[in-house]
N, C-alpha and C positions, 0 to 999 in steps of 0.2 A: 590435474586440472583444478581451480579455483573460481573463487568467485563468480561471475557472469559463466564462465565456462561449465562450473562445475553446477552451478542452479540448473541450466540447459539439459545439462547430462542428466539430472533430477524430474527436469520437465517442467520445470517453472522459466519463464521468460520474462529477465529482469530488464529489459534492453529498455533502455528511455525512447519517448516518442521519437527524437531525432533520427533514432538508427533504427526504427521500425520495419526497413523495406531492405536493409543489409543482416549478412550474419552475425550470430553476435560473437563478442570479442574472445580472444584463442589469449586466455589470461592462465599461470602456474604461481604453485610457490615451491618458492629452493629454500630449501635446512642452510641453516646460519652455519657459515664455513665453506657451504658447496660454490662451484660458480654460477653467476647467473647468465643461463645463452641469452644470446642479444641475436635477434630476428624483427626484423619488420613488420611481422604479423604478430608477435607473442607480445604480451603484455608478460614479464618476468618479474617476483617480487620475493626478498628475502625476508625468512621470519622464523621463527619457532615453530616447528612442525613434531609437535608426537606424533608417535603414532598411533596412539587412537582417534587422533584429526585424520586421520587417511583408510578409506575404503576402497573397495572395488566396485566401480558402478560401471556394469558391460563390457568387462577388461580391461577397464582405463581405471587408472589409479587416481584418486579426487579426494577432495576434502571433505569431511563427511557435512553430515544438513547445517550439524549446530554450529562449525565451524564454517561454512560457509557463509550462514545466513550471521552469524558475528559476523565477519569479514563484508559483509555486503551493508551492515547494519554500521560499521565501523567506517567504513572509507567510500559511500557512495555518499551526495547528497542526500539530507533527510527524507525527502520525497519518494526518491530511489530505493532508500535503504528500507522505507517503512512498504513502498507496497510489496519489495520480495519478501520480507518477512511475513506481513499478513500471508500471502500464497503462499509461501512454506509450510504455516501453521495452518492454513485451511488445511490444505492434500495431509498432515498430518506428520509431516516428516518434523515437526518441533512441535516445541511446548514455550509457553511462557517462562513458565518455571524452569524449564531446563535453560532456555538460553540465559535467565536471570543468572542458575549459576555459575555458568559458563565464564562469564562477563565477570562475576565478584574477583578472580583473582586477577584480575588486570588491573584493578582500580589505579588510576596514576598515568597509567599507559595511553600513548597514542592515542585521542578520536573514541576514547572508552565512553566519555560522558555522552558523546553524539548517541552509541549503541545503546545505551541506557535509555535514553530517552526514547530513542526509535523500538524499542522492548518495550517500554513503558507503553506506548501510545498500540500496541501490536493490538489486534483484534479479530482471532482466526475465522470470527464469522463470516468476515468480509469475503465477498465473490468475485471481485473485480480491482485493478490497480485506478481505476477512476474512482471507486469508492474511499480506495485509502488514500487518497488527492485532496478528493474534495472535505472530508472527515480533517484531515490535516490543515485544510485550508481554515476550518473553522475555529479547529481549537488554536492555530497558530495568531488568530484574529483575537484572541481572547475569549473567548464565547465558551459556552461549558460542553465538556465534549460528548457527543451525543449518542446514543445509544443505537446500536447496529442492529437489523436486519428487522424493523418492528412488527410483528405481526396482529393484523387486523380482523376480528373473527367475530363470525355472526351468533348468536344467542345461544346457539348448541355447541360454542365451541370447535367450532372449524374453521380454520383459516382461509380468506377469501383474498386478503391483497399482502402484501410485504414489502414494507419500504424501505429501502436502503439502507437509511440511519435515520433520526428523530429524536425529539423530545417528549415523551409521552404526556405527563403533565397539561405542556402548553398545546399539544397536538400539532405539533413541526415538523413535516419531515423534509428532509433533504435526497434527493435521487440525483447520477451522476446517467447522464445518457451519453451512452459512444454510438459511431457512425453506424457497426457493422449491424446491432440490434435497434437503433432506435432512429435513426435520422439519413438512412443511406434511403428511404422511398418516402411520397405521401400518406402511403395508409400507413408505416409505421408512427410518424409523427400524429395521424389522426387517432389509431391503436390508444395511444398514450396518455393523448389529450381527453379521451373519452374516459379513459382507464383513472385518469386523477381525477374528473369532476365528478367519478360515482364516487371515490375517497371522499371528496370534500361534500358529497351529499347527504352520501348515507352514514359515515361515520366523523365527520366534521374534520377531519384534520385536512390542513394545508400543506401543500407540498412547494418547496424552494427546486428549480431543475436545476443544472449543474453540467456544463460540456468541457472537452477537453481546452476550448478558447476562453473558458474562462476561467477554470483553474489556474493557466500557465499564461495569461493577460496579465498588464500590471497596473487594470481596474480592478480592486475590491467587489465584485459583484454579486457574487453569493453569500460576503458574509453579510453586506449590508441589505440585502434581501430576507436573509436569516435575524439578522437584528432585529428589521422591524419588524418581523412576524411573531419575533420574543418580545416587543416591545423594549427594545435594549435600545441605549442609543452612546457612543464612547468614539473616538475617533482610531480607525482601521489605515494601518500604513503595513501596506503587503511586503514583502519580502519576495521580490524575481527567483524564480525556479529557474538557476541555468543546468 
């Protein structure tokens, strides 16, 4: 198993929003020379396969993390590639460092600079695939990229809130709310609402929100939200997520 198959088998869920409510995709790779089966259901891909790219995860033979999350970081959209790598390196199964040198002898090769940059922008703090959306949306807008998970702590040193991503300095934060924890009732949305004006009370900073319609709209909405909260003003032309 590979890519989306093999991330699953890992226990990460790379599946783009589109195919959220189906299985995810039944993708391999075949050693350069073998044949490739052709099935209806298989996504089949020829390539260079050592074997130390192949492990055993619960008796299925799979690509291991670093080669998968390359491979996902190589041939998905940027979007895609960047939030399975964040969850890869969250759970711990990569590093930055190691997928960097994973990546250096390809240089040249296929979709290498996309993986590079998707490595580059990786940030294993991140908890959520709406996080590294919205994070990407910003710096993809130009804006400086922001720093992950900021925590907010009273006088003794304990942490009371934590925001997504921010910019400490200007007191900005950016939070990415999905359906299942934030907007599927009223009192969650009341929760929240209540939850950022003691942010903006007690500790001044302002908070930009962030849903899955408006990361994947082809309104500009959160960066130019984020602009004027930084005081930035420059003209923002999005790039469609297909």
């Amino acid at each position: 198993m590979a890519r989306e198959s093999a991330a699953w088998l890992m226990g990460i869920d790379v599946r783009p929003p589109s195919r959220w409510e189906v299985v995810p995709l039944l993708e391999c790779l075949v050693p350069l020379g073998a044949t490739r089966p052709r099935r209806p259901d298989l996504n089949a891909y020829v390539s260079d396969l050592p074997e130390d790219d192949v492990v055993d995860v619960g008796g299925v033979a799979c690509t291991s993390a670093v080669r998968t999350a390359l491979d996902l970081a190589r041939y998905r959209p940027r979007f895609l590639g960047l939030d399975a790598v964040d969850a890869m390196a969250h759970e711990g199964l990569v590093t930055v460092a190691g997928l960097e040198e994973a990546a250096r002898p390809l240089r040249g090769h296929r979709f290498i600079r996309r993986a590079r940059e998707v490595i580059d922008l990786c940030e294993p703090r991140t908890e959520s695939m709406g996080e590294s959306w919205s994070r990407l949306r910003v710096v993809e807008a130009g804006l400086p990229r922001p720093q992950v998970q900021v925590s907010l702590c009273d006088a003794d040193g304990r942490e009371i809130f934590r925001i997504d991503m921010g910019y400490l300095k200007e007191q900005v934060g950016i939070e990415y709310d999905g359906v299942a924890h934030h907007l599927k009732t009223a009192e969650q949305r009341a929760r929240d609402d209540a939850r950022r004006a003691e942010i903006r009370d007690r500790f001044g900073w302002r908070v930009a929100v962030t849903t899955k319609e408006d990361v994947f709209g082809r309104r500009p909405l959160v960066e130019g939200t984020v602009m004027e909260m930084l005081g930035l003003s420059f003209e923002v032309r999005r790039r469609v997520w297909a």
